[in-house]
Every structure is written in structure tokens, then in C-alpha cells.
C-alpha positions as CSV (number, residue, x, y, z in Angstrom):
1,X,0.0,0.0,0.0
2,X,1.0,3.2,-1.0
3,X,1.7,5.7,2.2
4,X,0.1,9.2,1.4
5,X,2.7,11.9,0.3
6,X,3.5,14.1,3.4
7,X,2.7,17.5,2.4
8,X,3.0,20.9,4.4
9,X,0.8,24.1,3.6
10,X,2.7,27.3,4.3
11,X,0.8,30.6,3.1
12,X,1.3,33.8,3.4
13,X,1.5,37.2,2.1
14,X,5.7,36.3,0.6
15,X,5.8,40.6,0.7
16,X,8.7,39.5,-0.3
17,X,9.9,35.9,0.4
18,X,13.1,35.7,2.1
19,X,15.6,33.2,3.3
20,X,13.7,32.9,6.8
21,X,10.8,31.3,4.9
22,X,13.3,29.0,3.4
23,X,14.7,28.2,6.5
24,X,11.7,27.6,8.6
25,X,10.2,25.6,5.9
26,X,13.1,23.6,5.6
27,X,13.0,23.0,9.7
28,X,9.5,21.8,9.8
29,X,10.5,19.4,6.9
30,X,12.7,17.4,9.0
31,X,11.2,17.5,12.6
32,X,7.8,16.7,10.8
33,X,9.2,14.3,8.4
34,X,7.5,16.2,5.7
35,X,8.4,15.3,1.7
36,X,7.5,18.6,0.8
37,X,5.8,21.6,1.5
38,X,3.8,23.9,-0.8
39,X,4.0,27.9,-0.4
40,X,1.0,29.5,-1.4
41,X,1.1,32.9,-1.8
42,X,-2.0,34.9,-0.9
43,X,-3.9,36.6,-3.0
44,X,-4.7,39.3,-0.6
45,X,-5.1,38.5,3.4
46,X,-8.4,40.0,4.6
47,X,-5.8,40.6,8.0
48,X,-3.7,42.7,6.3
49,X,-3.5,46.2,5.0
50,X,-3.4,46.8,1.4
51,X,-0.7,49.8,1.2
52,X,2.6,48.9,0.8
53,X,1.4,45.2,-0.6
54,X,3.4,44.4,-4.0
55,X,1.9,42.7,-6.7
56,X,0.6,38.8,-6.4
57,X,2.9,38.1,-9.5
58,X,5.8,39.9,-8.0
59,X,5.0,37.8,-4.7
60,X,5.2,35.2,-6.7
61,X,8.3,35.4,-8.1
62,X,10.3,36.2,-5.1
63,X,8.8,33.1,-3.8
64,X,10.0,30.8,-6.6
65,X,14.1,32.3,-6.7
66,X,13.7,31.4,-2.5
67,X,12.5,27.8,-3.5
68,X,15.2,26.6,-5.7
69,X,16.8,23.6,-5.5
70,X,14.5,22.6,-2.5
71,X,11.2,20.2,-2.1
72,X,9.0,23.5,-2.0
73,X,6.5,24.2,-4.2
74,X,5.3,27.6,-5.0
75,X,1.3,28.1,-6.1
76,X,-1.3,30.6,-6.3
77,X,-4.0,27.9,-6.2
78,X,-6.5,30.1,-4.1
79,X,-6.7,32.2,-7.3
80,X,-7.9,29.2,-9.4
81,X,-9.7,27.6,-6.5
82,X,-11.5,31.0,-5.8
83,X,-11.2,30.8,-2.1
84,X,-10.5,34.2,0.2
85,X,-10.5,32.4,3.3
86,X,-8.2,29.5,4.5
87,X,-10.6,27.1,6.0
88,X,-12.3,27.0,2.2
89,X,-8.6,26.6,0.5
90,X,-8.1,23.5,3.3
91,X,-10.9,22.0,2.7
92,X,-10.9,22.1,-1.2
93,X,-7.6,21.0,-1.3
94,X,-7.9,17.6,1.1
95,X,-10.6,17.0,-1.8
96,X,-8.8,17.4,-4.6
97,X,-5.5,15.8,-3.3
98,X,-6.9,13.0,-1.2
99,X,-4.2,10.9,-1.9
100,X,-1.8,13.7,0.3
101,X,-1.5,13.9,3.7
102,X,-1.3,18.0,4.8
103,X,-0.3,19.4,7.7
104,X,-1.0,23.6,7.7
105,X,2.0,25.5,9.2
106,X,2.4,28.4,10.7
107,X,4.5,31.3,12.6
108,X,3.6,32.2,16.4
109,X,2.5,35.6,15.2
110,X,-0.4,33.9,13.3
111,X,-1.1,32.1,16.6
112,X,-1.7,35.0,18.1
113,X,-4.1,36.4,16.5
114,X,-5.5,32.7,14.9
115,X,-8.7,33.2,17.2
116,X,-9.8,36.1,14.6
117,X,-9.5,34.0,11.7
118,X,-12.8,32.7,10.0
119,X,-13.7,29.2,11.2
120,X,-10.8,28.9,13.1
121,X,-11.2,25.7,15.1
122,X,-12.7,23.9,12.0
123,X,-9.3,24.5,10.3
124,X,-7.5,23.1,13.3
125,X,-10.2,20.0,12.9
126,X,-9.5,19.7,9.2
127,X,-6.0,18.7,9.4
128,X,-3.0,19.0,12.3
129,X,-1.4,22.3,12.7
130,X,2.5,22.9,13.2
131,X,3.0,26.2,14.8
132,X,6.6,27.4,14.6
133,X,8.2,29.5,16.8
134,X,9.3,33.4,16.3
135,X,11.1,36.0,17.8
136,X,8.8,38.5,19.9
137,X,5.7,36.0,19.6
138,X,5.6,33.8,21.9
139,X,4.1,35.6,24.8
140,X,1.3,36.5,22.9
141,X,0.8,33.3,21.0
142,X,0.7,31.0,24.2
143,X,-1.7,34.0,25.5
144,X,-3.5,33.8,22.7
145,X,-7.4,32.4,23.0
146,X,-6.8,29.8,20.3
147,X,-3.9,28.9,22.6
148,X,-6.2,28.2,25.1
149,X,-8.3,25.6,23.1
150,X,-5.6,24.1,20.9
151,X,-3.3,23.4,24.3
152,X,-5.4,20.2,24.9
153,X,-4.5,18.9,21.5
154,X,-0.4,19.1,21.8
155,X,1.5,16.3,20.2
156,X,5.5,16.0,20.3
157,X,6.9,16.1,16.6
158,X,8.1,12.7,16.9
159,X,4.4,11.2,17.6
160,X,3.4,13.2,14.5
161,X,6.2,11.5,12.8
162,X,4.8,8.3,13.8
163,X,1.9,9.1,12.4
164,X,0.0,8.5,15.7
165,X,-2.5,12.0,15.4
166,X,-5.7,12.9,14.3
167,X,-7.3,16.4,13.8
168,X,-7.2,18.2,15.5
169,X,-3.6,18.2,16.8
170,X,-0.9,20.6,17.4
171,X,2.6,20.7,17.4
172,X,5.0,23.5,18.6
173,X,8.7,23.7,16.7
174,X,11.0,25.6,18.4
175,X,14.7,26.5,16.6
176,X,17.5,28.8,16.6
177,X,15.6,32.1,16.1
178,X,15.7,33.6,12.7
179,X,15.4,37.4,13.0
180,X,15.0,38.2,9.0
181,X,11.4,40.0,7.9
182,X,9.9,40.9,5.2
183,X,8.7,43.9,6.6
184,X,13.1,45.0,7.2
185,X,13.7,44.0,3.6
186,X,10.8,46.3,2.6
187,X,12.2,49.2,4.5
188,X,15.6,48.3,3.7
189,X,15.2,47.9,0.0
190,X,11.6,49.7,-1.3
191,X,12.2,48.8,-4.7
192,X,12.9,45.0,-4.6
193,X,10.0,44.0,-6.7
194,X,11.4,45.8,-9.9
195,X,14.3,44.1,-10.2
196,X,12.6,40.4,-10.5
197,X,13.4,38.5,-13.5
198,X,11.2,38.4,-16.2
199,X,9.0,35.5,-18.9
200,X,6.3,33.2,-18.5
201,X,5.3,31.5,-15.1
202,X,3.7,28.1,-14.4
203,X,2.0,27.1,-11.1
204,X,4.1,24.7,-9.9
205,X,1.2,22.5,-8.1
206,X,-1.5,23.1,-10.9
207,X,1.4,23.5,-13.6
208,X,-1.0,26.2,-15.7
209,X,0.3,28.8,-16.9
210,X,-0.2,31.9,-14.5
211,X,-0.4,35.9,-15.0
212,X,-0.6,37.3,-18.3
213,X,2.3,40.0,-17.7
214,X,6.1,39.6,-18.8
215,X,7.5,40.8,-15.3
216,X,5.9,42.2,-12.2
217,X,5.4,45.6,-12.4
């Protein structure tokens, strides 16, 4: 019998992607045992202000020079699933990739503030949630209301290794601190998003061809 393909579910905003995102993703790989993870980059987070936002393309992009030459997959398949909030993306994609096995990973600061999202305890019952730890965070995420409800649910990574979980389930990664933002690089370098390279893209999970632009202006 084929065992399902172990597959973690990182989104966010990538406003840009950085090395931290590599790194953290590459983390929760081995401690969870993971064969791959998939970044999808947001559309648009109804949490988070529009100014200062670059382009989902430009997103994109960033996202796919940080994933090379790594088992990450970069996708914008909320845009072709048609989904704004991420209970509907979770659910939609357990459907449409039964044969996977997804885990939904996250940073403390979404922890924090998890008890605002939509449905929030039906994506924690949909499938196990890795919550990794960050710099500043974790006073408010273990504060946090969702906290509170998701503490009765804690595995250790290695029993999610073992496989021996079901939803809902949580499991808290804790690692050398990595201090990188994308809100620094932002400051730091305002223009970033103009000096992406250039041609056709392809979603890597759907493989269609994505954007109708040459570059992300």
C-alpha cells in the first residue's frame, strides 16, 4: 500500500519571500518528516492592509528564486480555487489531493491572532497544525485564545512523525531564532519587486500557466 505523500501548507503574504521562509520551511520538513511543503502565496489577506502590498505576481516570483533547489512548491491555487478564506482553501484542497497527507504550518505571530480568523477551530479539525516559533511571539501566541483551546491537543513532533494524530492536533517547533522580515527588507530595499526576472510562469502544483504579464510591475 501506497503511504500518502506528506505534504505541508505554508501561506502567506511572501511581501517579499526571504531566506527565513526558506529556512523555517526547511525545519518543519525534518522534525515533521515532511516530503514537501507547498508555499501559497495569498492573493490578498483580509488581516492585512493593502498599502505597501506588492503585486501577487511579483509575490510570486520572489517566492519561486527562495525555493530553488529545495522540495518547496510555489502556487497561487487560491486564485484558481477561488477561495478568500483558508478554511475553504483546506478544505478544497484535502478534496482534490486526497491521496496527500497535509499538515497547515504556521509562525507564532499567526497564533496570536488565529482566534480572529474565520472558522478557526474547523481548520484546526480539518487537518494537524505545526505552529513554529518566532522571535517576539511567543508571549502572545501562548496567551493567545486559540492557545487556550488548541493546548489540549499538543503532540511532540516525533508522535506526529509516527503518524499516531488525528485532527485536530498541534505541534509546537522551536529553533534557533531567525530574526529576518519581510517587513526589514521592505524598508531596507523599497524597490525589490522591480528588479525580478522576467517570462512566463507556471504554477508549480497546478502547472498552468499563470499571469498574463512579462514581469511584475
Amino acid at each position: 500500500m501506497k503511504l500518502a505523500k506528506r505534504t505541508g501548507l505554508l501561506g502567506g503574504s511572501f511581501n517579499p519571500a526571504h531566506g527565513g521562509h526558506r529556512r523555517i520551511t526547511q525545519f518543519a520538513m525534518a522534525a515533521l518528516g515532511l516530503d514537501e511543503v507547498w508555499w501559497l502565496v495569498s492573493p490578498g489577506n483580509p488581516l492585512k492592509p493593502r498599502d505597501g502590498m506588492a503585486s501577487h505576481e511579483a509575490r510570486y516570483r520572489s517566492a519561486l528564486r527562495q525555493a530553488r533547489r529545495a522540495p518547496i512548491r510555489v502556487t497561487t491555487i487560491e486564485t484558481a480555487l477561488r477561495t478568500r478564506y483558508t478554511i475553504d482553501t483546506l478544505r478544497l484542497l484535502k478534496r482534490r489531493y486526497p491521496a496527500r497527507e497535509f499538515v497547515w504550518l504556521m509562525g507564532a505571530d499567526n497564533l496570536a491572532q488565529f482566534h480572529r480568523w474565520k472558522a478557526w477551530r474547523d481548520i484546526a479539525r480539518t487537518m494537524p497544525i505545526a505552529v513554529i516559533a518566532r522571535p517576539g511571539y511567543e508571549g502572545a501566541a501562548v496567551a493567545s485564545p486559540a492557545m487556550a483551546w488548541l493546548e489540549r491537543y499538543r503532540i511532540a513532533p516525533a508522535t506526529f512523525r509516527r503518524g499516531e494524530w488525528s485532527a485536530p492536533s498541534l505541534v509546537n517547533l522551536r529553533f534557533d531564532p531567525d530574526s529576518r522580515s519581510a517587513t526589514a527588507i521592505r524598508r531596507g530595499d523599497p524597490e525589490w519587486a522591480r528588479r525580478l526576472p522576467t517570462g512566463p510562469l507556471f504554477d508549480q502544483v497546478t502547472h498552468r500557466r499563470i499571469f498574463d504579464s512579462q514581469g511584475p510591475a
